[in-house]
C-alpha positions as CSV (number, residue, x, y, z in Angstrom):
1,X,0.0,0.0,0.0
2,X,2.4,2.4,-0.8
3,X,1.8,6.2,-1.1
4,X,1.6,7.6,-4.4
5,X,1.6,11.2,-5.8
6,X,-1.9,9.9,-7.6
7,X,-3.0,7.4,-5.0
8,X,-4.2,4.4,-6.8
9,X,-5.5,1.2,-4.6
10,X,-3.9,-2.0,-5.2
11,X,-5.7,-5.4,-6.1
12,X,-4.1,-7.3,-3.3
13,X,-4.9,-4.4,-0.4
14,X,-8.4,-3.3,-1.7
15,X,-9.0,-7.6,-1.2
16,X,-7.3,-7.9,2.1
17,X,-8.9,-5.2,3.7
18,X,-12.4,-6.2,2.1
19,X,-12.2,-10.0,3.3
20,X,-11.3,-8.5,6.6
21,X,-14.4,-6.2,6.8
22,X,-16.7,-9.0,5.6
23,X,-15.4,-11.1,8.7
24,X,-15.9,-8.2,11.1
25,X,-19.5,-8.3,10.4
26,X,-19.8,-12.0,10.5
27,X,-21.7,-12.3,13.6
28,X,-19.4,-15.9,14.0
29,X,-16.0,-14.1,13.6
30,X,-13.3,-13.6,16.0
31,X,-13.5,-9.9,16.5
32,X,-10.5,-9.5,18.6
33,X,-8.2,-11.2,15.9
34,X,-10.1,-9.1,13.2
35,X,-9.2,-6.1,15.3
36,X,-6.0,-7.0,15.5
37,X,-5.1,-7.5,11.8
38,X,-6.9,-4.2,11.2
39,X,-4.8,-2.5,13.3
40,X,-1.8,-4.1,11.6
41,X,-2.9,-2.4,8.3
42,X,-3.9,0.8,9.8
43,X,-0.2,1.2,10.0
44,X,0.4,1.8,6.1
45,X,-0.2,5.3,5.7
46,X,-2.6,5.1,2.7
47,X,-4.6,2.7,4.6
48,X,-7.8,5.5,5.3
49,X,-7.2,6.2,1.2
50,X,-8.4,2.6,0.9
51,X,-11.3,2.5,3.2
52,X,-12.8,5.7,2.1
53,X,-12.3,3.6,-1.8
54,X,-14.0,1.0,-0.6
55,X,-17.1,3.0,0.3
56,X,-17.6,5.5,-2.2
57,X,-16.2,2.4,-5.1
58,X,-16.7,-0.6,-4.1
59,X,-20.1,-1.1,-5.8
60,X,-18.6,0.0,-9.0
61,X,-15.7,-2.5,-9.0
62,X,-12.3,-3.9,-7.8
63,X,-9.4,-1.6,-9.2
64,X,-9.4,-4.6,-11.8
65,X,-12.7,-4.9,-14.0
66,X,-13.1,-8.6,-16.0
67,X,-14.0,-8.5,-19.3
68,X,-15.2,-11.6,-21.5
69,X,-15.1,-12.3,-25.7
70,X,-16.4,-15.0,-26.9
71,X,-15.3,-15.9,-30.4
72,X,-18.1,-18.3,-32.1
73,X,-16.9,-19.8,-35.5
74,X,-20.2,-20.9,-37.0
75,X,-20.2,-25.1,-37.8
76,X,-19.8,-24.6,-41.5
77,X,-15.9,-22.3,-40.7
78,X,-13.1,-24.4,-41.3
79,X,-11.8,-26.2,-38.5
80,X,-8.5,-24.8,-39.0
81,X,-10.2,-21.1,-37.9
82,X,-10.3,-22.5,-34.2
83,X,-6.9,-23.2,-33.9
84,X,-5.3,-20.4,-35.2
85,X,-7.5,-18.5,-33.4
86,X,-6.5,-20.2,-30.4
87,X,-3.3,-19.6,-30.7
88,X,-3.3,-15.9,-31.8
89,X,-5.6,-15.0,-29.2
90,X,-3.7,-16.8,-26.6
91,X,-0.2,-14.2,-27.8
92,X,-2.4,-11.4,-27.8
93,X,-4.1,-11.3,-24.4
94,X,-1.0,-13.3,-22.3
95,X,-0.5,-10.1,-20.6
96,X,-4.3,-10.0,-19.4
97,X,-4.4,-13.0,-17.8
98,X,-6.5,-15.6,-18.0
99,X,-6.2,-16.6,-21.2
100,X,-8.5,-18.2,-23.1
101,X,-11.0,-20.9,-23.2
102,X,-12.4,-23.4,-26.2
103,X,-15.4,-25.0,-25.6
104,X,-17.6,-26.7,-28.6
105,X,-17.8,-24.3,-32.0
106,X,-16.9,-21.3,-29.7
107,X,-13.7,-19.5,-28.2
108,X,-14.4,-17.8,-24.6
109,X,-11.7,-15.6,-23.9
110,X,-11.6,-13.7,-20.5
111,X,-9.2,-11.1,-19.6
112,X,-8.2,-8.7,-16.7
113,X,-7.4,-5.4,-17.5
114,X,-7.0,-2.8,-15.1
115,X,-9.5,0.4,-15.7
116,X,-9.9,3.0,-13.9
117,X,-12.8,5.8,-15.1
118,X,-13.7,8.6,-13.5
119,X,-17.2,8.7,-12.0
120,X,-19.0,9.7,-15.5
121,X,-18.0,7.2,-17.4
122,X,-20.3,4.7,-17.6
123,X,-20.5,1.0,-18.2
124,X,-21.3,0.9,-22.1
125,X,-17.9,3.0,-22.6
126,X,-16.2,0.9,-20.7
127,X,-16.8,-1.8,-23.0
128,X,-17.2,0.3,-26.1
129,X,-12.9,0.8,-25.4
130,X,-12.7,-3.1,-25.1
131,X,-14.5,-3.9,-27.8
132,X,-11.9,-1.8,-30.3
133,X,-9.2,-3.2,-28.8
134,X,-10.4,-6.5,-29.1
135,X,-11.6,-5.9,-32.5
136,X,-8.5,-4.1,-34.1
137,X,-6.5,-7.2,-33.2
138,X,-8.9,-9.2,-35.0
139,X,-9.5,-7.2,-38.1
140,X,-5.5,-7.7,-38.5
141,X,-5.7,-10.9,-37.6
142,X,-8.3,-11.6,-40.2
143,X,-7.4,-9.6,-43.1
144,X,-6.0,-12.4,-45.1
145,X,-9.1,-14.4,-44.1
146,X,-12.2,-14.9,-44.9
147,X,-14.3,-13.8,-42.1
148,X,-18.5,-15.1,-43.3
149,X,-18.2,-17.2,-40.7
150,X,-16.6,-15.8,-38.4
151,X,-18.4,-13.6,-35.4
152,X,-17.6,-11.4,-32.3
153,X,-18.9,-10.7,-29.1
154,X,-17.4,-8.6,-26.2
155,X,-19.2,-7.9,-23.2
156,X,-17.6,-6.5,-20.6
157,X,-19.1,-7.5,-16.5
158,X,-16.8,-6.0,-13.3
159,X,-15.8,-8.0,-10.7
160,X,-18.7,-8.6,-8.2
161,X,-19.1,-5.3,-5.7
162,X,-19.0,-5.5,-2.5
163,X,-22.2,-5.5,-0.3
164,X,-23.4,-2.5,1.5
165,X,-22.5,-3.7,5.2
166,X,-19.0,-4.4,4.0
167,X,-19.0,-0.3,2.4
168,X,-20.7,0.5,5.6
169,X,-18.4,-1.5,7.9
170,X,-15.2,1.0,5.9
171,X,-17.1,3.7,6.4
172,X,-17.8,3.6,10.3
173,X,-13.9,2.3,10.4
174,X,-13.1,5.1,8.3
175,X,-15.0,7.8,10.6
176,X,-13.0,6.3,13.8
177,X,-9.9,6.3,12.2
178,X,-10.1,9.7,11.2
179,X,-10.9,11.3,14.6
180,X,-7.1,10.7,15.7
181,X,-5.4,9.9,12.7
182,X,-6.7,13.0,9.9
183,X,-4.5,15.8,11.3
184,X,-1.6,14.0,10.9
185,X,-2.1,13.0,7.4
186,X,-0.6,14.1,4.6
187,X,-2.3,17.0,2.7
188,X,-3.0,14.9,-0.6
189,X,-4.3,12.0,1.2
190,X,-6.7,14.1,3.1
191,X,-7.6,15.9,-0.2
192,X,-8.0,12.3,-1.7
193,X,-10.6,11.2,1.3
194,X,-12.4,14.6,0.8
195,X,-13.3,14.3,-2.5
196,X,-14.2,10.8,-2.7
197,X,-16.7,11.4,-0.1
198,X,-18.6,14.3,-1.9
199,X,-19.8,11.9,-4.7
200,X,-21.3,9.8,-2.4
201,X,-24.3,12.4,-1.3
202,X,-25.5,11.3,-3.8
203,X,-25.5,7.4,-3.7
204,X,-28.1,5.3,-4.6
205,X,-28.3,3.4,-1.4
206,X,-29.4,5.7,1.8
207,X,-27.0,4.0,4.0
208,X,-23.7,4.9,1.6
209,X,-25.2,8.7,2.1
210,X,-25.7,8.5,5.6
211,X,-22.3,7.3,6.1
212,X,-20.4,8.9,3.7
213,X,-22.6,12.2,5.8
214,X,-21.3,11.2,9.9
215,X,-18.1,10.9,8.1
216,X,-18.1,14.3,6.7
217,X,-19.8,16.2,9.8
218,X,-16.5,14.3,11.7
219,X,-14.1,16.2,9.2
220,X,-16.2,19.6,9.5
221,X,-15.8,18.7,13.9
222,X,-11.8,18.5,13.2
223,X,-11.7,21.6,10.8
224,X,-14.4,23.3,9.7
225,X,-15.8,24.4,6.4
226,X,-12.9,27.5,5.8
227,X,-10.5,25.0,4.6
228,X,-13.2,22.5,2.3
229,X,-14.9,25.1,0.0
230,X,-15.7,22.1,-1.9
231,X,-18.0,21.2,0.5
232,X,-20.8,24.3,1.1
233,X,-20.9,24.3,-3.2
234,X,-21.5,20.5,-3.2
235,X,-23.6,21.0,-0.3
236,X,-25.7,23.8,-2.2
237,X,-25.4,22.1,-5.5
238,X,-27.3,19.2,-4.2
239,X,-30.1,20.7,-2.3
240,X,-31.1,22.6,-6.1
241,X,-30.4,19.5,-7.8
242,X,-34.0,18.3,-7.5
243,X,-33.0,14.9,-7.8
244,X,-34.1,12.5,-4.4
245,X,-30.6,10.6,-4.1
246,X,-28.6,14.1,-3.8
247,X,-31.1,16.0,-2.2
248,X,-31.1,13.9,0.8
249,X,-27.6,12.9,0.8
250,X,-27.3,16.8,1.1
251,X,-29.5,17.0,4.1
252,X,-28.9,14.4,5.9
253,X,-25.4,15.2,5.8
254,X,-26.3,19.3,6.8
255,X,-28.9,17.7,9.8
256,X,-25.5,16.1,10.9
257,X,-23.5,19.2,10.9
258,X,-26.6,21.1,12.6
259,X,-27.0,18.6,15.1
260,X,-23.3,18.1,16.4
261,X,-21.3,21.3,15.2
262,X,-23.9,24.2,14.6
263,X,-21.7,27.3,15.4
264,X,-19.8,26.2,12.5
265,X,-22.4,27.0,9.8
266,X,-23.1,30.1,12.5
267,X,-19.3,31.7,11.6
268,X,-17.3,33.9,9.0
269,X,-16.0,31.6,6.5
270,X,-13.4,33.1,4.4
271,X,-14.3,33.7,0.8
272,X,-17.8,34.2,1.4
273,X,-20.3,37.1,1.9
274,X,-22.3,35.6,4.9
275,X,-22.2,33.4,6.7
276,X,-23.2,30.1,5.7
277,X,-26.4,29.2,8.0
278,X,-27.8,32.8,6.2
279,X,-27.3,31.0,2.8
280,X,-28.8,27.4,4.1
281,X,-32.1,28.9,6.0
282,X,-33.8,30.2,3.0
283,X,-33.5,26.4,1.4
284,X,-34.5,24.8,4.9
285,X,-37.5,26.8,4.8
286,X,-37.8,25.8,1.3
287,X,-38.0,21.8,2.2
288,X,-40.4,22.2,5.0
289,X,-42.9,22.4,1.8
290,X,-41.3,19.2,0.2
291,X,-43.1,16.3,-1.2
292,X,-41.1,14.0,0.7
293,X,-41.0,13.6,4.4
294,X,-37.8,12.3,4.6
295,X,-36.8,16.0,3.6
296,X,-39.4,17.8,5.5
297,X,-38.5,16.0,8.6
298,X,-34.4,16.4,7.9
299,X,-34.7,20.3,7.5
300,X,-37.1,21.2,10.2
301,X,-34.9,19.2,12.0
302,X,-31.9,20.9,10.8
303,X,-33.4,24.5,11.8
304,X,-34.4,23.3,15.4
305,X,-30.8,22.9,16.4
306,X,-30.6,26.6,15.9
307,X,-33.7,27.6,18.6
308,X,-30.6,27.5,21.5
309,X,-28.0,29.5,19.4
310,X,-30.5,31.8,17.9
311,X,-28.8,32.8,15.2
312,X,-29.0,36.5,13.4
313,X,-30.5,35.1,10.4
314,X,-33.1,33.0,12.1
315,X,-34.2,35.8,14.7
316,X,-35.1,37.6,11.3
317,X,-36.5,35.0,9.7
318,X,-38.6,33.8,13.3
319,X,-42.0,35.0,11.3
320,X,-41.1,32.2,8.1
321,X,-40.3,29.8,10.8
322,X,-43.7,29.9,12.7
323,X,-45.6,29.8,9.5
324,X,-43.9,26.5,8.4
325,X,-44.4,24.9,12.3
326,X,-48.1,25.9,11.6
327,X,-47.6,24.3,8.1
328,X,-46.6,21.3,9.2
329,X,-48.3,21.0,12.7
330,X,-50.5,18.6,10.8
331,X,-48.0,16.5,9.0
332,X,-48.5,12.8,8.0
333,X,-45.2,12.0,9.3
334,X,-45.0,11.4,12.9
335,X,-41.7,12.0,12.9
336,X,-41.9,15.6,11.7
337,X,-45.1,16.1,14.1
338,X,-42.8,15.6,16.5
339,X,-39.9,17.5,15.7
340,X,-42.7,20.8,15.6
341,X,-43.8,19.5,19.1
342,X,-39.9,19.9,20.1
343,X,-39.6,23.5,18.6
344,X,-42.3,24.8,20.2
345,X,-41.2,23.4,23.5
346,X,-37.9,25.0,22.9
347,X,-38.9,28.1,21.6
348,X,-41.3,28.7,24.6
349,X,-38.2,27.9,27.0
350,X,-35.4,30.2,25.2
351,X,-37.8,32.8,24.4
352,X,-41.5,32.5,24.9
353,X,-42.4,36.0,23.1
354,X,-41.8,34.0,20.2
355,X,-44.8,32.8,20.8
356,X,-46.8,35.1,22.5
357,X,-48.5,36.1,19.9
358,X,-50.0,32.5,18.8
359,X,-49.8,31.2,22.4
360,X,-53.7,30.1,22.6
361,X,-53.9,28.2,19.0
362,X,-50.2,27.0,20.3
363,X,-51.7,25.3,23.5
364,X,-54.7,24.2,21.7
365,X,-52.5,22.8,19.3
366,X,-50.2,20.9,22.1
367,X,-53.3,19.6,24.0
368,X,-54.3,17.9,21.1
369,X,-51.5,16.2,20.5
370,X,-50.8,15.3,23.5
371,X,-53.3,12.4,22.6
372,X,-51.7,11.8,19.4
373,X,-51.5,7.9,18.3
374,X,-48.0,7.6,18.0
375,X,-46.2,7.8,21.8
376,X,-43.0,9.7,20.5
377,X,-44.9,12.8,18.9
378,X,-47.5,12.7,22.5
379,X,-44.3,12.3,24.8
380,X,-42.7,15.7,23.1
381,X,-46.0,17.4,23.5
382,X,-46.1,16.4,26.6
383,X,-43.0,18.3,27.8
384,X,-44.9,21.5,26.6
385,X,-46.7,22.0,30.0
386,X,-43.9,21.7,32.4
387,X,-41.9,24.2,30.1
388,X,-44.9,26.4,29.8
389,X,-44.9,26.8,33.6
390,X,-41.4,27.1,34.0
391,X,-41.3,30.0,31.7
392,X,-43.7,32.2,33.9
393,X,-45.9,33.1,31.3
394,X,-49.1,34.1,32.6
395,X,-51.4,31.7,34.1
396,X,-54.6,32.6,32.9
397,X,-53.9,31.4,29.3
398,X,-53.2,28.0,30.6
399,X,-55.8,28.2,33.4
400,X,-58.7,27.9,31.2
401,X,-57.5,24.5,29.5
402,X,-57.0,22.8,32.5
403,X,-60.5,21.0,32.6
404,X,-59.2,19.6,29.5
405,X,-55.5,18.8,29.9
406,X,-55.7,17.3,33.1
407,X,-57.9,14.4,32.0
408,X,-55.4,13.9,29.0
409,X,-52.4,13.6,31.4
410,X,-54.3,11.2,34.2
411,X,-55.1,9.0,30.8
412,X,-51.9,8.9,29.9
413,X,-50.5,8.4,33.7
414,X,-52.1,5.1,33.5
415,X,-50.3,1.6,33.4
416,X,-50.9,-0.4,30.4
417,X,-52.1,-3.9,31.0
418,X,-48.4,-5.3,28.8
419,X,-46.5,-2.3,30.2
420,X,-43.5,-3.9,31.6
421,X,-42.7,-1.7,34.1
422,X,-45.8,-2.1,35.9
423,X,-44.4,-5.2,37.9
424,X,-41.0,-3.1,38.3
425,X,-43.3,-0.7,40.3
426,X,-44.9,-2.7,42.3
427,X,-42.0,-4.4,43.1
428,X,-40.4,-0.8,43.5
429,X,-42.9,0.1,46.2
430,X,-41.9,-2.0,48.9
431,X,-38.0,0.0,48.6
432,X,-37.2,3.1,50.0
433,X,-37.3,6.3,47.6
434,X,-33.2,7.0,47.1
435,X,-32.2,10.9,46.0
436,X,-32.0,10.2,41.9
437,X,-36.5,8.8,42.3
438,X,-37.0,12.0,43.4
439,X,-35.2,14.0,40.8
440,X,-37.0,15.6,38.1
441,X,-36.4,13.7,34.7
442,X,-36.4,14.9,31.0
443,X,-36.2,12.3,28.1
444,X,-33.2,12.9,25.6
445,X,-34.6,15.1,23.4
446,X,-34.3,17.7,25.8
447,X,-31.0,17.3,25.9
448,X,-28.8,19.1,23.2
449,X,-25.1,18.2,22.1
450,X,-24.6,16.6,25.7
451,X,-21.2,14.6,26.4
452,X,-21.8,13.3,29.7
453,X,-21.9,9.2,28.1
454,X,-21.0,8.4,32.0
455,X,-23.7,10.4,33.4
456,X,-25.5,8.2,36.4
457,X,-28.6,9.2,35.3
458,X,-27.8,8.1,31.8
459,X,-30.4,4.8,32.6
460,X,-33.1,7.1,33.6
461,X,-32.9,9.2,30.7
462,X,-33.5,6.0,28.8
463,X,-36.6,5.0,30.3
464,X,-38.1,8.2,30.3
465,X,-41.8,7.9,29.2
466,X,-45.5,9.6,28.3
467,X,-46.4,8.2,31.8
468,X,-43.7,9.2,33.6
469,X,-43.7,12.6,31.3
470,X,-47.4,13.4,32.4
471,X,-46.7,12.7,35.9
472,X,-44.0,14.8,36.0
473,X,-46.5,17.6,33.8
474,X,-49.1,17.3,36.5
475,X,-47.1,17.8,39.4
476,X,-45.9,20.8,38.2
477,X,-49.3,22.2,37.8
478,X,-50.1,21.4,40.9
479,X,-47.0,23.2,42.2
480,X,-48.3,26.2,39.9
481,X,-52.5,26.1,40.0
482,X,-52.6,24.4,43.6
483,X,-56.3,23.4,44.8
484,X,-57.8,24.5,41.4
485,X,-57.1,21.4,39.8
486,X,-58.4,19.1,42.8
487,X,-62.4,19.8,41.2
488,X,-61.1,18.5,37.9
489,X,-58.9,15.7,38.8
490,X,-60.5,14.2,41.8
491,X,-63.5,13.5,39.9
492,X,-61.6,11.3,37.2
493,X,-59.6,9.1,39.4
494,X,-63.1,8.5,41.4
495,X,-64.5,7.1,38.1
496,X,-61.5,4.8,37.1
497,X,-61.7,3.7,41.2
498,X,-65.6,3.4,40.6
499,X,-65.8,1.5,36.8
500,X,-62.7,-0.8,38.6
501,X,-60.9,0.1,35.1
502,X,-57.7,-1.2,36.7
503,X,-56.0,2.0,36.1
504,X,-53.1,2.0,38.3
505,X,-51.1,5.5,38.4
């Protein structure tokens, strides 16, 4: 695997490493020893330049592609056409490889020739260039023949790709790897890595693009956008590109950067006018209108991460934003439902005269949702009422909804009949309460770019639920409102006690 001023991979290195990744994920294999041989090539200092080939390439080939021809002399050609044929063919394509083969009336000759085209060449040319070369040796060949009997074929196949999971597996690798190992790598080798990555926004398979994006949010983490211009054009190229592949490729890859490094986007970049989160918004906004929920979801994900920084461009824009939360309050995706559910939660705690202004069609909204059919979307609604409280907003805009929320979060306080933690607390009851029962507990959407992986609370995070969530909702309004919920909710439990619904709270 040696370095190169125009890194090529090897046929013996792009294998080796290949048959080691397709053993890693073999759920038999011997992990440790597969560790250990990757770390023995992780040593050649091109060995990153291989597994970022593997992902963006593998599909399309090996660095060597096979090609077949198949020679058929028709059963009226003179006998003698086989063997001379044989034995020309056999001179001709020694330094391919494999020779060839004779079988019944017809030649098969396969070869190995090493090709290497850029991105937009396709297949057909591939074998168009084969084909001539294959064909000008036997028009000289033949030109003191006579050929009516004679036809050729050439068709050219690559070596089998490798499978997804094995792309995948040199991806993930690939994004490890680079954490410790990318500073210290030579410039071209880094460039090399960076620009095989950018084709692959656009993969056909999702999973190539959603790797190929954590990879390049790690590389943005390391060193930002200043030094990869590349990047914010390709970025931008393929959110106007209107094609599906790209387009979410793009965003998935921008959700990542949002998500785990927004004050990057949220900075002067050399070279350009703004900065780039003032380019990006206008197109988020754009995708909250898109056909596809995939993209709807990505980008209104994509702007939430922004609520806590609150930057310039989205303080202007806050009026666009609301609409397209009001837009897509009503979404068919649950998954976006509940990314507008965690906006206005946030908004309402970094700055609740966001939503002053649509605070009653906001709580009517929240209430309603709160009983939505899928548990994720209800849980984030569910968050809104603690936050509403917390943010001292005035009380008699909540006060008059009470007769109706309270109900929803009594239902929702209830024990399922299959909910497994039923006999954990029932079991829990006869054990003294220690400090971390007591403590108040948010799910991990609330949480935003946290670190603490060793946090001791990490297990209750985890098991954070609507139940628990609407407990948690009503003690705080009974903290807030006092007696003046006891007339609503006292009347409920009495009727599940009375219709012995076996709703145990």
């Amino acid at each position: 695997m040696a370095a190169t001023a125009s890194w090529q991979p090897q046929e013996e290195g792009f294998n080796s490493i290949c048959a080691l990744l397709q053993h890693q994920i073999s759920p038999s294999s011997d992990k440790s020893q597969i560790w250990q041989q990757l770390q023995h090539f992780s040593h050649f200092p091109d060995f990153n330049n291989y597994l970022v080939f593997i992902l963006a390439r593998a599909e399309l080939a090996s660095p060597v592609a096979r090609w077949h021809g198949i020679i058929f002399a028709e059963s009226m050609a003179p006998p003698t056409y086989r063997v001379y044929l044989e034995e020309y063919l056999r001179d001709i394509t020694s330094e391919w490889g494999d020779g060839i083969r004779v079988g019944g009336l017809s030649l098969d000759l396969s070869m190995e020739q090493e090709l290497k085209p850029p991105h937009d060449v396709g297949e057909e040319e591939m074998a168009l260039v084969v084909v001539a070369k294959f064909t000008t040796h036997l028009c000289l060949w033949t030109s003191s023949f006579d050929t009516e009997h004679l036809s050729f074929i050439c068709f050219g196949t690559r070596k089998q790709g490798q499978s997804v999971e094995v792309r995948q597996a040199a991806g993930l690798l690939l994004k490890n790897n680079l954490r410790t190992a990318f500073n210290s790598m030579t410039p071209a080798y880094q460039l090399y890595i960076k620009s095989e990555l950018l084709p692959c926004l656009g993969a056909a398979d999702r999973h190539i693009r959603s790797t190929a994006g954590t990879i390049i949010t790690v590389l943005v983490q390391l060193g930002g956008v200043s030094g990869w211009p590349e990047l914010l054009q390709t970025l931008a190229n393929c959110l106007e590109s209107n094609d599906l592949n790209h387009m979410e490729g793009a965003m998935d890859a921008l959700s990542k950067i949002c998500e785990d490094v927004p004050q990057v986007l949220d900075s002067d970049v050399p070279g350009l006018v703004e900065r780039p989160i003032n380019l990006f918004l206008p197109k988020l906004f754009q995708f909250f209108q898109s056909p596809h929920a995939s993209l709807r979801k990505l980008s209104l994900g994509s702007v939430n991460q922004y609520i806590m920084l609150m930057p310039a461009a989205l303080f202007a824009s806050m009026d666009q934003y609301l609409q397209g939360l009001f837009v897509l309050a009503h979404d068919s995706a649950a998954e976006v439902r509940k990314l507008v559910c965690a906006a206005f939660v946030q908004l309402i705690e970094v700055n609740p005269s966001f939503l002053e202004p649509h605070l009653r069609n906001v709580i009517e909204y929240m209430l309603q949702v709160n009983k939505d059919s899928d548990d994720e979307v209800a849980l984030e609604a569910c968050e809104f009422w603690s936050a509403y409280c917390d943010a001292q907003l005035p009380l008699e805009n909540l006060r008059e909804f009470l007769p109706r929320l309270i109900p929803v979060l009594l239902s929702n306080m209830a024990y399922a009949e299959d909910d497994e933690s039923l006999a954990e607390a029932e079991e829990d009851e006869s054990l003294p309460d220690r400090d971390q029962d007591l403590k108040p507990r948010f799910h991990s959407s609330r949480f935003h770019g946290s670190d603490n992986a060793e946090d001791d609370d990490d297990d209750i995070v985890n098991i954070w639920n609507l139940r628990k969530c609407s407990a948690a909702g009503l003690d705080v309004l009974s903290n807030v409102f006092g007696d003046e919920i006891l007339p609503t909710m006292m009347p409920i439990v009495q009727v599940f006690s009375f219709l012995a619904l076996d709703a145990k709270f």
